[in-house]
Backbone as CSV, one residue per row, in Angstrom:
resi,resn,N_x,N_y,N_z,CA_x,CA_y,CA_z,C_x,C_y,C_z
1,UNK,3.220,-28.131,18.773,2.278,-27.427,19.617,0.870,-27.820,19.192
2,UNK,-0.271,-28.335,20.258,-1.510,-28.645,19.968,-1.833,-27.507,19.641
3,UNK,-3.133,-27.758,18.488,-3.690,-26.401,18.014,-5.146,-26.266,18.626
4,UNK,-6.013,-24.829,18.726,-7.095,-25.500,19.069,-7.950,-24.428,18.315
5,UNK,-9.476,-24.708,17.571,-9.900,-24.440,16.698,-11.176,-23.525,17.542
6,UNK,-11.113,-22.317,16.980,-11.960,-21.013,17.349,-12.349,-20.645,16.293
7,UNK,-14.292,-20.315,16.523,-14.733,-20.034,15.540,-15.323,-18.563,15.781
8,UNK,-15.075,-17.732,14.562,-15.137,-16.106,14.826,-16.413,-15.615,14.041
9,UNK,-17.300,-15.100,14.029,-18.449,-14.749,13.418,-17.848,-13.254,12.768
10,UNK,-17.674,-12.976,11.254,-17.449,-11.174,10.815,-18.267,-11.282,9.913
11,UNK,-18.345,-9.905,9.858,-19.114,-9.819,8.255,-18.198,-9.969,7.525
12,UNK,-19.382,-10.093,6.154,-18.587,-10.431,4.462,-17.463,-9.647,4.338
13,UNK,-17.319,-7.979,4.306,-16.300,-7.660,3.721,-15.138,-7.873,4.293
14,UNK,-15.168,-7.999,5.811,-13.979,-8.741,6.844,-13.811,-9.476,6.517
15,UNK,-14.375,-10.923,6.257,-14.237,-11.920,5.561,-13.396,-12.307,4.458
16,UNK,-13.669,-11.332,3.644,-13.172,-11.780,2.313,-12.093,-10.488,1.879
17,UNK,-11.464,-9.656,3.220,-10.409,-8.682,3.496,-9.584,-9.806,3.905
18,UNK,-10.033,-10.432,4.299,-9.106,-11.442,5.172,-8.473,-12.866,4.504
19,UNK,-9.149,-13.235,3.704,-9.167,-13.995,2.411,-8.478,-13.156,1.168
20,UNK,-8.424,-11.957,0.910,-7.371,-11.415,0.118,-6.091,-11.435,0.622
21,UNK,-6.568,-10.583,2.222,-4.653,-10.863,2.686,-3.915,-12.107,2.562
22,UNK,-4.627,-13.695,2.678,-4.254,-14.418,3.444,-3.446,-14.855,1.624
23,UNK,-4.069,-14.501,0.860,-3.951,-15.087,-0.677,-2.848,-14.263,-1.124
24,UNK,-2.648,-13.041,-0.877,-1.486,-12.201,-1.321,-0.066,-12.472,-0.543
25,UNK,-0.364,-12.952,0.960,0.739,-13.530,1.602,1.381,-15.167,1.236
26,UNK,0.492,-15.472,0.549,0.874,-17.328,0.289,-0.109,-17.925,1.342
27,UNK,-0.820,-17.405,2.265,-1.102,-18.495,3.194,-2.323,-18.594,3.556
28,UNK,-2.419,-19.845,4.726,-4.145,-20.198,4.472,-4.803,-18.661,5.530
29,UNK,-5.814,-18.875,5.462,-6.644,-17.589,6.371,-6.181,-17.968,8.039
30,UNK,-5.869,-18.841,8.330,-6.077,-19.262,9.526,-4.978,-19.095,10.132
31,UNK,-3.441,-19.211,9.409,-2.349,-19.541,9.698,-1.741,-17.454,9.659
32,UNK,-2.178,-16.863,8.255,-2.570,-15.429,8.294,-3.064,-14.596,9.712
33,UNK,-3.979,-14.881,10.748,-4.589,-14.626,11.620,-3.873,-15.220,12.669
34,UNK,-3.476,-16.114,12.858,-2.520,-16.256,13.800,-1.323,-15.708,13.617
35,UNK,-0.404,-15.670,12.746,0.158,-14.603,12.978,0.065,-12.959,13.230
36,UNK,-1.044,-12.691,13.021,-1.885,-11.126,13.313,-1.544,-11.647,14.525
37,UNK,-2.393,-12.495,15.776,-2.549,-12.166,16.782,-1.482,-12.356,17.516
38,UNK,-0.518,-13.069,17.080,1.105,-13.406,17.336,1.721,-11.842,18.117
39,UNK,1.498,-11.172,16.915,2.473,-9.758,16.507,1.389,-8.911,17.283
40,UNK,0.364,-8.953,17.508,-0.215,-8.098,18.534,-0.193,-8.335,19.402
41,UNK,0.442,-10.247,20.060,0.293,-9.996,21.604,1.920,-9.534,22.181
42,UNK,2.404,-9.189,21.069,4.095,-8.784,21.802,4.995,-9.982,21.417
43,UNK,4.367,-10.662,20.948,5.557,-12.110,20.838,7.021,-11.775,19.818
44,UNK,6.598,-11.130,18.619,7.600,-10.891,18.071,8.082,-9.765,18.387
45,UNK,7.528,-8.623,18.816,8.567,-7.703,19.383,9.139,-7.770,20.831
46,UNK,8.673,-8.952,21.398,9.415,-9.087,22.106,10.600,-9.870,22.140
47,UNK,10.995,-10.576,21.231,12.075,-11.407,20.744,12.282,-10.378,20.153
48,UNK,12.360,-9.741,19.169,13.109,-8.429,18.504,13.760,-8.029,20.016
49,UNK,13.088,-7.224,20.814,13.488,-6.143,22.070,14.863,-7.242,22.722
50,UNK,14.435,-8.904,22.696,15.754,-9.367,23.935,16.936,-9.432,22.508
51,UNK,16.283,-9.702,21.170,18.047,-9.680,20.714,18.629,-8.852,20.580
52,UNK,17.928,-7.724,20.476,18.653,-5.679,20.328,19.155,-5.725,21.976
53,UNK,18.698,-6.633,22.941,19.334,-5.903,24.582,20.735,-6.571,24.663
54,UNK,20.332,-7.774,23.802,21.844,-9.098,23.626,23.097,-8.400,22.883
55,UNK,22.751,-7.869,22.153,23.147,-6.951,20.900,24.000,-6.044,21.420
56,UNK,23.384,-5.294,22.139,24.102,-4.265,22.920,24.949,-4.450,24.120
57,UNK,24.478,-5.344,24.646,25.043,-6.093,25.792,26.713,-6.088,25.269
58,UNK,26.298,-7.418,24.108,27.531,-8.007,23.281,28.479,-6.952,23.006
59,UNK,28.127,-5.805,22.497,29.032,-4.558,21.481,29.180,-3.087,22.461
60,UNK,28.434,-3.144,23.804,28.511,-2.073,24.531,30.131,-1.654,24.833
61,UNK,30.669,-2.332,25.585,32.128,-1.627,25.295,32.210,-1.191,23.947
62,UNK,32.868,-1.643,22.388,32.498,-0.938,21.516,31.994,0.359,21.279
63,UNK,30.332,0.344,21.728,30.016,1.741,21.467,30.153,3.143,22.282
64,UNK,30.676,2.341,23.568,31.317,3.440,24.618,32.742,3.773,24.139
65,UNK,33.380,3.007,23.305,34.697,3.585,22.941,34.737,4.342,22.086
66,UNK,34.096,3.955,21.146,33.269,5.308,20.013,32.866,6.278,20.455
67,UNK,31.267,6.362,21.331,31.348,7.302,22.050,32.543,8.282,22.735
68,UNK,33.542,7.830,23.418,34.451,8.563,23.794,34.925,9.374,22.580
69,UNK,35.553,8.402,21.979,35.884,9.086,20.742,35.694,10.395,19.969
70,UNK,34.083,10.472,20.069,33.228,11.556,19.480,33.143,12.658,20.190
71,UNK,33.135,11.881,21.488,32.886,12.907,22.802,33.469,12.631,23.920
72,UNK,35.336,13.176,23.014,36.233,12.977,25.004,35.809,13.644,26.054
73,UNK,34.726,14.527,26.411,34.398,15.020,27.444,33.652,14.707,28.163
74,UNK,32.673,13.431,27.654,31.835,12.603,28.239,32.358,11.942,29.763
């Protein structure tokens, strides 16, 4: 994937908040921040949300038989 380079103006203590995180995670500041904005635009919970729908999809009989189980009156 081409990358493309954006430059962000913060103050110091943002700055160097951001430069601690990026150092406590292993990674560079840049690669740190893209994943921030990754996980805020829905990308990973939205791959979380389709493999939990796959998930259920897959095992739904399963948990309706259980269900019964618990609750023959259902």
């Amino acid at each position: 994937m081409a990358k493309t380079q954006l430059n962000v103006r913060v103050d110091e203590a943002t700055a160097e908040a951001a430069r601690a995180r990026a150092r406590q995670r292993g990674m560079s500041v840049n690669r740190d921040i893209e994943d921030l904005v990754r996980k805020d635009t829905g990308e990973v919970g939205h791959t979380f949300v389709e493999a939990a729908a796959d998930f259920m999809k897959q095992y739904q009989s399963a948990f309706a038989e259980e269900l019964d189980r618990e609750h023959p009156s259902r």
